[in-house]
RODO-2510 file (C-alpha; in nm, 4 decimals, decimal comma):
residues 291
     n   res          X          Y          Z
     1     x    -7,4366     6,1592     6,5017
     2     x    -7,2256     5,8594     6,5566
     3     x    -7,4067     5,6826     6,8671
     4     x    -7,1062     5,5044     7,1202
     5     x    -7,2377     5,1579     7,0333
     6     x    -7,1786     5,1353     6,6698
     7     x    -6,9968     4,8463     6,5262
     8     x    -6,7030     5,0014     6,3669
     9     x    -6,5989     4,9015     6,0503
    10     x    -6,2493     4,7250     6,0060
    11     x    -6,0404     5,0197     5,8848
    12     x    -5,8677     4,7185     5,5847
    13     x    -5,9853     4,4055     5,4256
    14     x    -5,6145     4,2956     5,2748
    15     x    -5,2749     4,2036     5,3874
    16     x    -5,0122     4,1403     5,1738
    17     x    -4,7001     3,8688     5,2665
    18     x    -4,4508     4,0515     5,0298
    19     x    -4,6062     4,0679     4,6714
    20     x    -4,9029     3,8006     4,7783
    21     x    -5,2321     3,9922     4,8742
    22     x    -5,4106     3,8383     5,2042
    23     x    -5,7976     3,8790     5,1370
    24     x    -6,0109     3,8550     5,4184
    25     x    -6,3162     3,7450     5,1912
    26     x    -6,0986     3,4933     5,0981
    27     x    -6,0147     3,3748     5,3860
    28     x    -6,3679     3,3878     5,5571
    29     x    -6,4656     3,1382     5,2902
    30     x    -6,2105     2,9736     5,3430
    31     x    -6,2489     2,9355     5,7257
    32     x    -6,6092     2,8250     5,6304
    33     x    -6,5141     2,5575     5,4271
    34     x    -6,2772     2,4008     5,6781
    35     x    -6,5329     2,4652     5,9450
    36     x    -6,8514     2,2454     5,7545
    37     x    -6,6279     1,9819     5,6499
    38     x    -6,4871     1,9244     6,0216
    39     x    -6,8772     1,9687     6,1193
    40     x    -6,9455     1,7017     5,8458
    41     x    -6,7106     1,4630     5,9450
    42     x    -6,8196     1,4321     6,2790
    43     x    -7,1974     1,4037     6,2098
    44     x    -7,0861     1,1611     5,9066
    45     x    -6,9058     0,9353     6,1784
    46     x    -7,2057     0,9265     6,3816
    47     x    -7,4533     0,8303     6,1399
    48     x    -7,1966     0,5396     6,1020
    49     x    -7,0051     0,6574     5,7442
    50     x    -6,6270     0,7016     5,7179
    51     x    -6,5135     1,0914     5,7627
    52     x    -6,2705     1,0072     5,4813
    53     x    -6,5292     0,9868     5,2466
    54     x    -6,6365     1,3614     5,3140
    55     x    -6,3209     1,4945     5,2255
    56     x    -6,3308     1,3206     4,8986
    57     x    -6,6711     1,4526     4,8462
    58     x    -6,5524     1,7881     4,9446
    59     x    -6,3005     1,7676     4,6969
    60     x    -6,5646     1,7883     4,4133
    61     x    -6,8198     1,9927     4,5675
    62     x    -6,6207     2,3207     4,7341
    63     x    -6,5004     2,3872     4,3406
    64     x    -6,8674     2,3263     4,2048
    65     x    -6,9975     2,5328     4,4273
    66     x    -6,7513     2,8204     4,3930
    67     x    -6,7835     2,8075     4,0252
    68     x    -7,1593     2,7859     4,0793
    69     x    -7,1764     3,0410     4,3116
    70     x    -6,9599     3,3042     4,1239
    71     x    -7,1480     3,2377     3,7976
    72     x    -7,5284     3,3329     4,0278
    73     x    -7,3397     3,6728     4,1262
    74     x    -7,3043     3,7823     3,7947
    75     x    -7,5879     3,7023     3,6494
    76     x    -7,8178     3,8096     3,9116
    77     x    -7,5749     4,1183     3,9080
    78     x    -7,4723     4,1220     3,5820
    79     x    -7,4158     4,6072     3,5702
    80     x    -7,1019     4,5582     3,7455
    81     x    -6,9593     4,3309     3,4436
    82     x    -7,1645     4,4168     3,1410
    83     x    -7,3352     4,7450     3,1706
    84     x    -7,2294     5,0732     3,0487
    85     x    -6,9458     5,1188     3,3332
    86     x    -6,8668     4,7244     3,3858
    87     x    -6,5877     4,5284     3,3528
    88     x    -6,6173     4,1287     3,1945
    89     x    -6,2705     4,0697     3,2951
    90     x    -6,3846     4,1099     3,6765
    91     x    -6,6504     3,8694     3,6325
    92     x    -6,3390     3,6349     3,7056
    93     x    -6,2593     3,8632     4,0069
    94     x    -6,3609     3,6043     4,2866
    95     x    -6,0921     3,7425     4,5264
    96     x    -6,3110     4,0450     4,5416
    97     x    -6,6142     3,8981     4,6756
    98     x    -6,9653     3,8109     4,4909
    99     x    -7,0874     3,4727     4,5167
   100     x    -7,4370     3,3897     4,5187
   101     x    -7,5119     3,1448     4,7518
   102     x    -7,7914     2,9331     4,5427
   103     x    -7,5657     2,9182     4,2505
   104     x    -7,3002     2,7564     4,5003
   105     x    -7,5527     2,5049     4,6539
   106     x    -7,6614     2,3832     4,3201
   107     x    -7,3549     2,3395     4,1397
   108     x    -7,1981     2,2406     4,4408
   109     x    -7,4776     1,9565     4,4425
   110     x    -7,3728     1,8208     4,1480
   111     x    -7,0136     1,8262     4,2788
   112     x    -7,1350     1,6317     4,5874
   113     x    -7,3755     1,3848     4,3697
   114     x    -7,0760     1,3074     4,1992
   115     x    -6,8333     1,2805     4,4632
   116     x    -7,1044     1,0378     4,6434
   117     x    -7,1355     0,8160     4,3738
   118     x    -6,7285     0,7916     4,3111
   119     x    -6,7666     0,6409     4,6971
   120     x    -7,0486     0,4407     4,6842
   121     x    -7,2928     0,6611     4,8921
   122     x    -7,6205     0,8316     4,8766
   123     x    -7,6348     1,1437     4,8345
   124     x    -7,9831     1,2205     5,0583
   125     x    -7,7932     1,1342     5,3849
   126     x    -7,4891     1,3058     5,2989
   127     x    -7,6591     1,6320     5,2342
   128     x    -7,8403     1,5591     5,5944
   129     x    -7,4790     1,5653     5,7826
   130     x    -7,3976     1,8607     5,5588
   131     x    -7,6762     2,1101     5,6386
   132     x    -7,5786     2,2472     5,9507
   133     x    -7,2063     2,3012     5,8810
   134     x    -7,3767     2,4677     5,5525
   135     x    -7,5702     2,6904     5,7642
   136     x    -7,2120     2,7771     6,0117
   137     x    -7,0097     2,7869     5,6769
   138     x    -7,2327     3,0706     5,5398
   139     x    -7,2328     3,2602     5,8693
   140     x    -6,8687     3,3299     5,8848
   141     x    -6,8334     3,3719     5,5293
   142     x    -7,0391     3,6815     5,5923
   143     x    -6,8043     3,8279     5,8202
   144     x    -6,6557     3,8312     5,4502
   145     x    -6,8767     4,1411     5,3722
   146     x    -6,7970     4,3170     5,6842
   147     x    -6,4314     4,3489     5,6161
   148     x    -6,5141     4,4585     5,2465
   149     x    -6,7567     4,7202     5,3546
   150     x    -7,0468     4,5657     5,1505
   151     x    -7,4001     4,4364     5,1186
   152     x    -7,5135     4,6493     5,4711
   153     x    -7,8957     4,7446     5,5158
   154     x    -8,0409     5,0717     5,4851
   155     x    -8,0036     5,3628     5,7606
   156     x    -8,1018     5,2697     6,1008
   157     x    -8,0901     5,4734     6,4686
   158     x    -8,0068     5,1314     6,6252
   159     x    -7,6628     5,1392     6,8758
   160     x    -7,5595     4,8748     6,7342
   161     x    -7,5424     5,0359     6,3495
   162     x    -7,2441     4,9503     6,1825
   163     x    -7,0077     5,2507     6,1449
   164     x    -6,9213     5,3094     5,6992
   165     x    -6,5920     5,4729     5,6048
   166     x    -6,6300     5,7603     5,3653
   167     x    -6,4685     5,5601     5,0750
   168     x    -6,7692     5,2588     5,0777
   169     x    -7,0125     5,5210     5,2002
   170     x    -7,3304     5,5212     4,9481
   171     x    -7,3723     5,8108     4,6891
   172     x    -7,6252     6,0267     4,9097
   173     x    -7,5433     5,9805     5,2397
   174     x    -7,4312     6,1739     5,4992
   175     x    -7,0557     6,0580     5,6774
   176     x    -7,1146     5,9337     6,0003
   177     x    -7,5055     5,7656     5,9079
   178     x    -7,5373     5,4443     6,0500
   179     x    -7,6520     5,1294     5,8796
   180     x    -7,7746     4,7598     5,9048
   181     x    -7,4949     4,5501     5,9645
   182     x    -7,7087     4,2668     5,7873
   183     x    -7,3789     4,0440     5,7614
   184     x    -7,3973     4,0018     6,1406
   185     x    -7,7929     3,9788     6,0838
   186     x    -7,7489     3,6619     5,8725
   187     x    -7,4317     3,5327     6,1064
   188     x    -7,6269     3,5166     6,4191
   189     x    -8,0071     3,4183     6,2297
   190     x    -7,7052     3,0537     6,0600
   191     x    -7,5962     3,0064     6,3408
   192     x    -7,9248     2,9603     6,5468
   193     x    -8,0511     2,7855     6,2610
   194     x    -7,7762     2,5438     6,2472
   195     x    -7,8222     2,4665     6,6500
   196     x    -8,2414     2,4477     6,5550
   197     x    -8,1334     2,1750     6,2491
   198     x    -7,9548     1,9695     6,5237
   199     x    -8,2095     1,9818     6,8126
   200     x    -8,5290     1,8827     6,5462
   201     x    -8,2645     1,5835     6,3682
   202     x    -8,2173     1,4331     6,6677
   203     x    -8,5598     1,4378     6,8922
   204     x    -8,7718     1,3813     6,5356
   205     x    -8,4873     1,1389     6,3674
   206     x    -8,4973     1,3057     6,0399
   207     x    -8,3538     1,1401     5,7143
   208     x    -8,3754     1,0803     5,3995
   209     x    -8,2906     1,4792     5,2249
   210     x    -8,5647     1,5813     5,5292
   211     x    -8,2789     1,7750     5,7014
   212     x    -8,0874     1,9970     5,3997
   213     x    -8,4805     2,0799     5,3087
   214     x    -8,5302     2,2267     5,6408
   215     x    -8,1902     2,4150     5,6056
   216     x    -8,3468     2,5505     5,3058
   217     x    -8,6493     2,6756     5,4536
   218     x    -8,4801     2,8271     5,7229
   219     x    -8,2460     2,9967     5,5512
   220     x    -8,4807     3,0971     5,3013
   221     x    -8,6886     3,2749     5,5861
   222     x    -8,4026     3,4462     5,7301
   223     x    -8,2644     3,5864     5,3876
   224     x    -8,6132     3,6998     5,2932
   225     x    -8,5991     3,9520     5,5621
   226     x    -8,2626     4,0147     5,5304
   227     x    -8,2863     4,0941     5,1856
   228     x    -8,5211     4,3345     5,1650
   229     x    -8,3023     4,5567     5,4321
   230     x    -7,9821     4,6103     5,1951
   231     x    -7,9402     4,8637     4,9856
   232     x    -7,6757     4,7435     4,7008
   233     x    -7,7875     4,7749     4,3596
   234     x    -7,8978     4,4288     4,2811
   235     x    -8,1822     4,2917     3,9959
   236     x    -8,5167     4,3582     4,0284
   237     x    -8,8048     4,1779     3,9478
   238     x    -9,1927     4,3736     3,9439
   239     x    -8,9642     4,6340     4,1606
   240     x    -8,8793     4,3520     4,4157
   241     x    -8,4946     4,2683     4,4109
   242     x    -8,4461     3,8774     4,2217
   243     x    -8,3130     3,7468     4,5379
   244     x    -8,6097     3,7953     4,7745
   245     x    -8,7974     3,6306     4,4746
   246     x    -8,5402     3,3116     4,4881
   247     x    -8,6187     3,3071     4,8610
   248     x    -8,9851     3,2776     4,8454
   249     x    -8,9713     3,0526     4,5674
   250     x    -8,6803     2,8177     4,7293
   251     x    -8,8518     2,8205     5,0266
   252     x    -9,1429     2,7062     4,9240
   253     x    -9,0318     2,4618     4,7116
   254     x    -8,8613     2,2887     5,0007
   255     x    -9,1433     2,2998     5,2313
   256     x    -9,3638     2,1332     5,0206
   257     x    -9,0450     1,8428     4,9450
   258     x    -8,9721     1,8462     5,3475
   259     x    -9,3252     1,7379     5,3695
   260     x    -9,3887     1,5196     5,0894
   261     x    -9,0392     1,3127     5,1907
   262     x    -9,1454     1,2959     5,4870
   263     x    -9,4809     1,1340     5,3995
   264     x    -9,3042     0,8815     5,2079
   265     x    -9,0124     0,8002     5,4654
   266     x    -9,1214     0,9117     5,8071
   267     x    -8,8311     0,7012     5,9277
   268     x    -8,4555     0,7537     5,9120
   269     x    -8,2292     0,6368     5,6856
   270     x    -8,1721     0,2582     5,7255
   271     x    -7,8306     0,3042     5,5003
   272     x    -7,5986     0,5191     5,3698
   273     x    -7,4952     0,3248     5,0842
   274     x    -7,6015     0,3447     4,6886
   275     x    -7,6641    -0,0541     4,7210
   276     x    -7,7036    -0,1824     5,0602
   277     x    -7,5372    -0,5218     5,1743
   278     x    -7,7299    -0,8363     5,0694
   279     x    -7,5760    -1,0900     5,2152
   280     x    -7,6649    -1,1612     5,6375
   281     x    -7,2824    -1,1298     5,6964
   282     x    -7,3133    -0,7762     5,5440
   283     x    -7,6408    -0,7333     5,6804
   284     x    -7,5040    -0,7357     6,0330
   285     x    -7,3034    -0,4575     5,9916
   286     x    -7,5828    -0,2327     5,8383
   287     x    -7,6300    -0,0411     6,1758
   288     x    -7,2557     0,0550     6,2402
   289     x    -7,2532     0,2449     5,8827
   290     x    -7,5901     0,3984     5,9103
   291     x    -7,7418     0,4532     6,2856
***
């Protein structure tokens, strides 16, 4: 039984403009993208840096991490492209979906280490003013999933189960079971997370990295949960799917940094440049590029 609260499914996921296909996925990362960097730019400006310099950084980064983040999905999901039934050839298939988040943030590191350095900035505070766009950036991009019918949680008597057409509907299941909608799980778990990031930077002062490793453990903590609700084949490790493993391990691993760097530099940031200003003309200006 279908309960009246469901979330419905959207009944497509492409548009075409003449021959040229319109993929939502697509365009939710797309929206993301342009959301975080808007995001960045504004907390950039504040901390005193030039919102220029984040598009340039962008410019490097978004293609890092897309390659990155693409090249996660298929190993961490590698049946689809090289079992029995797979494909290689859609291994290149971005446009219809699969990109594993920690494979995007750390290629797309690299992308932004090297973008920082072309400008002459550090890359700790950058990733700061980053985090919570991140955090937005991968909450929309789930809406992503949604339109592609894809990565929901198990059954659930819940009114607000999300609604599966009979084409995406699992091998086993009746038409008309409802599931997790665990893409609006993970929108809604960002997006707090994001606001949470904001509140604790500005009433503790973080700096130096101490904000991107709290975006980390966040997330972390909301995708372990998450995780273990869907139901798409995926890797498994001791009979525990590889990506609640990469939570607990990430997670950890940034608590313990968020707390060590925070040892060493309970203070913010006193620059945002690779080398600082020596002279005490330069030295004046130190607190309208990094506040």
């Amino acid at each position: 039984m279908i309960l009246p609260l469901a979330i419905p499914s959207p009944s497509q996921g492409v548009w075409y403009l003449g021959p040229f296909p319109l993929r939502a996925y697509a365009l939710a990362i797309l929206l993301g993208i342009v959301v975080a960097t808007v995001m960045t730019q504004r907390r950039w400006k504040e901390r005193g840096g030039d919102p220029e310099e984040v598009l340039d950084i962008a410019y490097w980064a978004v293609p890092f991490g897309i390659v990155g983040g693409r090249i996660y999905h298929v190993l961490s999901s590698p049946d689809a492209y090289f079992g029995p039934d797979g494909d290689p050839w859609k291994a290149f298939a971005i446009w219809e979906g699969g990109l594993g988040i920690w494979g995007a943030v750390a290629l797309g590191a690299v992308g932004a280490w090297i973008g920082c350095r072309r400008r002459g900035v550090r890359l700790a505070p950058f990733a700061d003013a980053l985090a919570p766009g991140l955090l937005v950036a991968q909450g929309i991009g789930r809406l992503g999933n949604w339109f592609n019918q894809e990565l929901f949680g198990g059954p659930t008597t819940l009114p607000w189960g999300l609604r599966i057409d009979d084409l995406h509907l699992p091998a086993g299941y009746d038409p008309g079971t409802l599931f997790h909608p665990t893409f609006l799980y993970e929108l809604l778990w960002n997006l707090a997370a994001a606001a949470l990031l904001i509140h604790l930077e500005r009433r503790r002062r973080l700096g130096h990295g101490r904000v991107f490793w709290l975006y980390v453990v966040l997330y972390t903590a909301g995708r372990l949960w998450i995780e273990m609700l869907r139901i798409d084949p995926a890797e498994t490790v001791l009979g525990v799917r590889l990506n609640v493993w990469t939570s607990i391990l990430l997670g950890l691993v940034a608590l313990v940094a968020f707390v060590v760097v925070g040892r060493r530099h309970p203070e913010r940031d006193t620059t945002l440049l690779l080398t600082p200003p020596t002279t005490q003309d330069d030295e004046a200006d130190i607190p309208d590029r990094a506040r």
